[in-house]
Structure formats: structure tokens, C-alpha cells
C-alpha positions in Angstrom: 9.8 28.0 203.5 7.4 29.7 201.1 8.9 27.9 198.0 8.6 24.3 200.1 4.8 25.6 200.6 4.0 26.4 197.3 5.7 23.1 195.8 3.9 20.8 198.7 0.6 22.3 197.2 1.1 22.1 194.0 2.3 18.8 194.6 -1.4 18.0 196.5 -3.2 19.6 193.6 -1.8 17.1 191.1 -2.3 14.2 193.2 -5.7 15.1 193.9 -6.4 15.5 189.8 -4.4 12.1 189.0 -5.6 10.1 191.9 -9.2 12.0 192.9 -10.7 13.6 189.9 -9.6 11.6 187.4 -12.6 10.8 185.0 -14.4 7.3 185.4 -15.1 5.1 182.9 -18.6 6.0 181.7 -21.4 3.7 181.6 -21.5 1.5 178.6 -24.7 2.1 176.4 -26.8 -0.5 175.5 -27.1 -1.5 171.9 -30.2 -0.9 170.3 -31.2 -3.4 167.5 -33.9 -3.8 165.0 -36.0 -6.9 165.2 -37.3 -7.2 161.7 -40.3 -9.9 161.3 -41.2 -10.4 157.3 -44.3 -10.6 156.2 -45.2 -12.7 153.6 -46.3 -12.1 150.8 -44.3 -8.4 151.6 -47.0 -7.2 148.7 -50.8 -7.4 147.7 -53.0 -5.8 145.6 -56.4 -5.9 146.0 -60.0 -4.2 144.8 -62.8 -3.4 146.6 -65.5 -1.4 145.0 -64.2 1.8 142.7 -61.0 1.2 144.8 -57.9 -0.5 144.2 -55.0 -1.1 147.0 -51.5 -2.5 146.7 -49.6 -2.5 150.0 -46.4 -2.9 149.7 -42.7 -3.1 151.5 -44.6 -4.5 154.3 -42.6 -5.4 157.3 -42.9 -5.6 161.4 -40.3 -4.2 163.4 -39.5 -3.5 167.1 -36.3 -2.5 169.0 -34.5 -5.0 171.4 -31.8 -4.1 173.6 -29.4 -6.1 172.5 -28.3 -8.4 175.5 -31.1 -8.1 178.5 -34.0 -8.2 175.7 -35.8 -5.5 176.6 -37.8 -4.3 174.2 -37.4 -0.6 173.8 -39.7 0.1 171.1 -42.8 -2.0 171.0 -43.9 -3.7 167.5 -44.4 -1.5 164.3 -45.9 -2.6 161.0 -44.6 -0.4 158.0 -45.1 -0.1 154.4 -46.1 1.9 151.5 -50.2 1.7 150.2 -50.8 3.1 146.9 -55.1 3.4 146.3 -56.3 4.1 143.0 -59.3 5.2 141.9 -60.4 2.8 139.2 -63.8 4.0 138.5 -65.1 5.9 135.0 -67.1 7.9 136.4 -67.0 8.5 140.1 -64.9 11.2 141.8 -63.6 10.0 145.4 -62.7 11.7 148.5 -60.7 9.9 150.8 -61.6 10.5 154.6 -59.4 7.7 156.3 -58.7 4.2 157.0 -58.4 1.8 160.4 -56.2 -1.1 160.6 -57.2 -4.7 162.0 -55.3 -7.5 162.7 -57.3 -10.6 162.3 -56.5 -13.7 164.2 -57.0 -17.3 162.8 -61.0 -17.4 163.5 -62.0 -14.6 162.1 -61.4 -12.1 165.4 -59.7 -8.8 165.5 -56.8 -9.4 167.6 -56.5 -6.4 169.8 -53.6 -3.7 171.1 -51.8 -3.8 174.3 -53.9 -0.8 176.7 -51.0 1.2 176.3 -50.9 1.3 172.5 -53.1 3.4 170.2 -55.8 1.9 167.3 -54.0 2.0 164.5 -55.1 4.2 161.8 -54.3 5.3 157.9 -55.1 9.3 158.0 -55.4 10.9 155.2 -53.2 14.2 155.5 -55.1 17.4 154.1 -51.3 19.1 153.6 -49.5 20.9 150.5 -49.2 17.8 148.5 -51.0 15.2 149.8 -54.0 13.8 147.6 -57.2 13.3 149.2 -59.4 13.4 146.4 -59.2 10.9 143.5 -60.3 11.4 140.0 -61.0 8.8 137.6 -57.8 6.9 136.9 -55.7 8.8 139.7 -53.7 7.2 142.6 -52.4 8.4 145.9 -49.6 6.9 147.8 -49.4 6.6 151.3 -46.9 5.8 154.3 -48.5 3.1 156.5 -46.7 3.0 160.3 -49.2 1.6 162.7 -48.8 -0.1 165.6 -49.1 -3.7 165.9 -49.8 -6.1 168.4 -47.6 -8.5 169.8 -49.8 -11.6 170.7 -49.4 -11.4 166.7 -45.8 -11.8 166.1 -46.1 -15.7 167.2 -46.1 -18.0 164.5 -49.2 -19.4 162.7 -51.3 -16.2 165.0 -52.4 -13.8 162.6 -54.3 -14.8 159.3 -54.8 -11.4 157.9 -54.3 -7.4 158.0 -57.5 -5.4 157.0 -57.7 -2.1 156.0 -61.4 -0.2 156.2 -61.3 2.6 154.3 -63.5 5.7 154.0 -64.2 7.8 151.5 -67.1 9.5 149.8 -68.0 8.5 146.1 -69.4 11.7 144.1 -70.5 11.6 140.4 -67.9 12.9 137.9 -69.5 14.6 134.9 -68.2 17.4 132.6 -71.6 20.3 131.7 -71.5 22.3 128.5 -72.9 25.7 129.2 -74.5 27.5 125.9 -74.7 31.2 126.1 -77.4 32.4 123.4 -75.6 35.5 121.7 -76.0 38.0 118.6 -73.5 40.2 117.0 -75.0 43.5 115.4 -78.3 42.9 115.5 -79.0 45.9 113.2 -77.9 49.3 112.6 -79.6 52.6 113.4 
């Protein structure tokens, strides 16, 4: 009787596993893609001043769920800015920069509420370069936000970048220091 007891709940136990606790199947994941949109040209240089910019690599991306649409990370533009100081003469310290996005007539296009203004800063870390010398460049990560009544065809005309930084004269001083050896014995 004991054994018939002990088999009848063994018995149970493994029908509870197969049947009851089996695992089940896990929810699926959604894929997450990259939406890339090019910008073209990808690459400008201009000058501005004792400035020079060339921003390059750039490209606007967002992540879509792949399947309901969802967008999942809202629109990005990326790229790499190299400034240069092209001045002589002139020292300059770079404070920062803000991005715009200008629309067909001339007017920033702006941000969804939820979205930050999106800014070039100028990191002040082991490394990073925010004074520039005559003849000295600095390169820079651009990652900013950007807005998506933009990503529409024939809706944005031109990214601006207004960048601060404080000019300061570059000059090399001799000093003379008036000396005499042994001016006379005793």
C-alpha cells in the first residue's frame, strides 16, 4: 500500500511538471531597426570669421519597431565637426554651439515639447580642446536631436550651427633682463 502511494504521487508530480508547469513559449521581441535618412551633401565645409567648420558623416536616424511602426527612438542627427582656427594671430576659446533647423522660408523649425534644444558643448575633460591656437583644430561628435516635421521631403533647407567662442590676441613678449658679470674687484 505504501509502495502504490508513493508511485501514485510520483506519478502526479510528473504529470503536474509535464502537463502544468511546463514552460510557455515566451513573448516574441519586437525587432528594433534603424531608420537611416541621408543627408545630402553628407559633408560641408564652411568659414565664418577666424573659424573654419567641416561637418561631416552626417546622417538622421531613428528606431522603428519593425512591424507595428512604432517609433522607439525619436529622430537623431549625427556626425563628426572638425573647427579650425584659421586666424594668424588670434587665440580662440570655444564656449559652445546651438543647432537650428531651418525650414524653406527662412524659420527655425522647432522640437517636439518633449525633446531638448539641441546643442554642440564643448567638453572641458582630459583631452578635449577648447582653446584653439593659430592653425589648430578640434574635432567634435555632433548627436542632437532632430525634429520630425523635418524628415519630410523638400522641408528642411538648412542646418545652422551658432557657435561661441571668445577671440583673444596671440602675441609672443621678449623680456630683457639688464645684467653685469664682475662689475669690479675689491
Amino acid at each position: 500500500m505504501l509502495m502504490r502511494t508513493g508511485v501514485m504521487a510520483v506519478s502526479a508530480a510528473l504529470a503536474a511538471m509535464v502537463l502544468g508547469c511546463s514552460p510557455q513559449p515566451g513573448a516574441t521581441l519586437a525587432v528594433v531597426k534603424d531608420k537611416i535618412y541621408s543627408v545630402t551633401p553628407d559633408r560641408m565645409k564652411v568659414k565664418a570669421g577666424i573659424v573654419s567648420g567641416e561637418l561631416t558623416e552626417m546622417k538622421v536616424t531613428e528606431r522603428i519597431e519593425e512591424g507595428s511602426g512604432r517609433i522607439t527612438s525619436p529622430a537623431k542627427l549625427s556626425g563628426k565637426l572638425v573647427l579650425k582656427n584659421v586666424s594668424a594671430d588670434q587665440t580662440l576659446r570655444l564656449i559652445g554651439g546651438k543647432v537650428l533647423y531651418i525650414d524653406l522660408q527662412g524659420k527655425p523649425i522647432k522640437l517636439e515639447e518633449n525633446r531638448t534644444e539641441p546643442m554642440l558643448r564643448i567638453a572641458s575633460s582630459y583631452g578635449s580642446q577648447e582653446r584653439l591656437d593659430p592653425g589648430q583644430d578640434s574635432t567634435q561628435t555632433l548627436d542632437a536631436d532632430f525634429p520630425a516635421a523635418a524628415l519630410g521631403a523638400k522641408k528642411l533647407k538648412e542646418i545652422r550651427l551658432e557657435l561661441s567662442y571668445i577671440p583673444s590676441s596671440f602675441r609672443e613678449e621678449a623680456l630683457n633682463f639688464n645684467v653685469s658679470i664682475g662689475g669690479g674687484e675689491k
